[in-house]
C-alpha positions as CSV (number, residue, x, y, z in Angstrom):
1,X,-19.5,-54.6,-29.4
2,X,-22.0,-54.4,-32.0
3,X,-25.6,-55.9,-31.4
4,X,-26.3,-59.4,-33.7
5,X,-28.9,-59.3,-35.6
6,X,-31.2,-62.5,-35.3
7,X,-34.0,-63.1,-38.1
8,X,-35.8,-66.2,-38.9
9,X,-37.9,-67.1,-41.3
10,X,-39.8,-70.5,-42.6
11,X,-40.4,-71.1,-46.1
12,X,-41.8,-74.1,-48.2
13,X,-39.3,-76.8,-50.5
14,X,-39.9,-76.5,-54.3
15,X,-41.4,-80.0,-54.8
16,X,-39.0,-81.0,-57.0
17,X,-35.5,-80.1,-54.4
18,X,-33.1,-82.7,-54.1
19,X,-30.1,-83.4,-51.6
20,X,-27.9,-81.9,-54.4
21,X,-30.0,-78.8,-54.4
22,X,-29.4,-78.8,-50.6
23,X,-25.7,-79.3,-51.2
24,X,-25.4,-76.8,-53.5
25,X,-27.0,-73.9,-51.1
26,X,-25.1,-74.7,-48.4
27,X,-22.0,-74.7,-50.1
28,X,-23.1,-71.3,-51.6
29,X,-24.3,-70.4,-48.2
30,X,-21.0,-70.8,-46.5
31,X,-18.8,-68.5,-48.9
32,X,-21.0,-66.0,-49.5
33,X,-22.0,-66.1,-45.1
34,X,-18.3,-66.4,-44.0
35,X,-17.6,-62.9,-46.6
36,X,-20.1,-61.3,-45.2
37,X,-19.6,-62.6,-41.2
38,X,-23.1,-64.2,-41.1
39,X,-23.7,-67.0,-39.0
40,X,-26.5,-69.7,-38.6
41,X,-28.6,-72.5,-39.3
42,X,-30.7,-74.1,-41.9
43,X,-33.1,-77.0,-40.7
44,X,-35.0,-79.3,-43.7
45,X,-38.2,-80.9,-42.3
46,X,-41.1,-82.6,-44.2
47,X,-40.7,-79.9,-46.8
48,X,-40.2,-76.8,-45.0
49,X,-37.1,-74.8,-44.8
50,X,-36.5,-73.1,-40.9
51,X,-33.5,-71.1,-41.0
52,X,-32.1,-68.7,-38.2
53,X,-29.8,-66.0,-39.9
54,X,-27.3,-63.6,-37.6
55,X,-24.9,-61.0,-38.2
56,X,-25.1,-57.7,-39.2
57,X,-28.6,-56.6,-40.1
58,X,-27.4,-54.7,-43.4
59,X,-25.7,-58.0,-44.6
60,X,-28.4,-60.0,-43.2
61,X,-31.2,-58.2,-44.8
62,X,-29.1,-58.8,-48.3
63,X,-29.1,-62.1,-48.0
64,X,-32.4,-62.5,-47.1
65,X,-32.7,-60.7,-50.5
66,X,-31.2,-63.3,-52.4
67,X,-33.3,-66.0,-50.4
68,X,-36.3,-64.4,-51.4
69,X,-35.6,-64.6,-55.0
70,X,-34.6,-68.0,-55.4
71,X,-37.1,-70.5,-56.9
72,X,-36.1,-73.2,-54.5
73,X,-38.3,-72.4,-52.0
74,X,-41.6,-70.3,-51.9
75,X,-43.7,-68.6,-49.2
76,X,-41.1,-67.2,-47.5
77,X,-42.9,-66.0,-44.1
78,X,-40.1,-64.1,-41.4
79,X,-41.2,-64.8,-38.6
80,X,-38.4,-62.9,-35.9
81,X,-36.5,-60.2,-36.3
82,X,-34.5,-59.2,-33.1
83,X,-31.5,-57.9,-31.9
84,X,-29.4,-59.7,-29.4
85,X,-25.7,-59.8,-27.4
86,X,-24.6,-62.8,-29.0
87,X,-24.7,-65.6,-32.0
88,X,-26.4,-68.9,-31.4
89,X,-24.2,-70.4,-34.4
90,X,-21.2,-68.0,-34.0
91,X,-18.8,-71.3,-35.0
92,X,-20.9,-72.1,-38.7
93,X,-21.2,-70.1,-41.3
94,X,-24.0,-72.2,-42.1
95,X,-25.0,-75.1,-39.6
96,X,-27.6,-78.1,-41.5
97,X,-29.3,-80.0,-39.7
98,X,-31.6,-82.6,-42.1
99,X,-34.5,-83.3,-39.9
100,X,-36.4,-85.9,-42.3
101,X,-33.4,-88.8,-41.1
102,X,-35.8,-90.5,-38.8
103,X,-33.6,-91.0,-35.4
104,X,-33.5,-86.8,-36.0
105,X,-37.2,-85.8,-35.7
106,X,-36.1,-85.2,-31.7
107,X,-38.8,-83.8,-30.0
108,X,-37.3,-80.3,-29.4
109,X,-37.2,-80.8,-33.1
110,X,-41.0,-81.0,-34.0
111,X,-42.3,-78.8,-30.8
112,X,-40.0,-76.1,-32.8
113,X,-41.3,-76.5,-36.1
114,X,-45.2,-76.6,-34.5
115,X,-44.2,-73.0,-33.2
116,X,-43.2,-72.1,-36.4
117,X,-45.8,-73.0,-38.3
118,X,-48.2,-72.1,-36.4
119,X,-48.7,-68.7,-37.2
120,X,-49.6,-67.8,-34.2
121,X,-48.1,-64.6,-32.4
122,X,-48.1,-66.4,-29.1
123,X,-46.1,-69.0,-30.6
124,X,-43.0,-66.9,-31.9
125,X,-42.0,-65.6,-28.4
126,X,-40.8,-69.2,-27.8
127,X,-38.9,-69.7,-30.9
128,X,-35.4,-68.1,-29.9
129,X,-35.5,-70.2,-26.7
130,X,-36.5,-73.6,-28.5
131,X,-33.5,-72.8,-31.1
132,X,-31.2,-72.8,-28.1
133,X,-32.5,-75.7,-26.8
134,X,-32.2,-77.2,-30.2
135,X,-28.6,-76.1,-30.3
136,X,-27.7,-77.1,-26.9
137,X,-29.7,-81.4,-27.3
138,X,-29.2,-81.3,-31.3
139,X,-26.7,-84.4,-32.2
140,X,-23.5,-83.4,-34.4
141,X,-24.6,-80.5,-37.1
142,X,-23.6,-80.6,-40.3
């Protein structure tokens, strides 16, 4: 069995994004993921995209590409790149989970985002753990 590439990386929401601008990446997500057998998460919070991308690290590093280049979001910071035995999304293509719906902002929720943006080195050895925890309390994902 092949190792899974995990990275994750937090970048900032154009100011001017919508929910159809949401729409329309993960719909765009999900083809292009499920052709390439990536799997994940995207998280919106208080204008901040956290996304957790896994797969093969060729394919994941292309996509990553493409993220980097789109004028949806800017200061794209990676903030783990790891390998692992197993996907923490290995059922979505592309989970969403919209953390600005109020009864969302959980508390795993915002302790996870603090690590992320942070900065701090110390910080990021707790994010892979917090995502499962997120996975495992997280109501329905999208």
């Amino acid at each position: 069995m092949n190792p899974i590439f995990h990275l994750v990386y937090i970048s900032e929401a154009a100011e001017d994004i919508s929910y159809t601008d949401i729409h329309d990446i993960l719909e765009v997500s999900r083809r292009n993921n499920s052709q390439e057998a990536i799997t994940g998460l995207l998280i919106f919070r208080d204008g901040h995209f956290l996304q957790l991308l896994e797969g093969d690290e060729k394919s994941v590093r292309k996509v990553l590409g493409k993220i980097l280049l789109d004028d949806r979001n800017y200061s794209l910071r990676v903030l783990i790149e790891a390998q692992g035995d197993q996907r923490l999304f290995p059922n979505w293509t592309m989970a969403f989970y919209d953390g600005d719906v109020s009864p969302n902002s959980t508390e795993d929720l915002i302790n996870l985002f603090d690590a992320c943006l942070d900065g701090g080195a110390s910080r990021r050895s707790l994010i892979m753990p917090m995502l499962r925890q997120f996975r495992a309390s997280a109501p329905e994902l999208k």
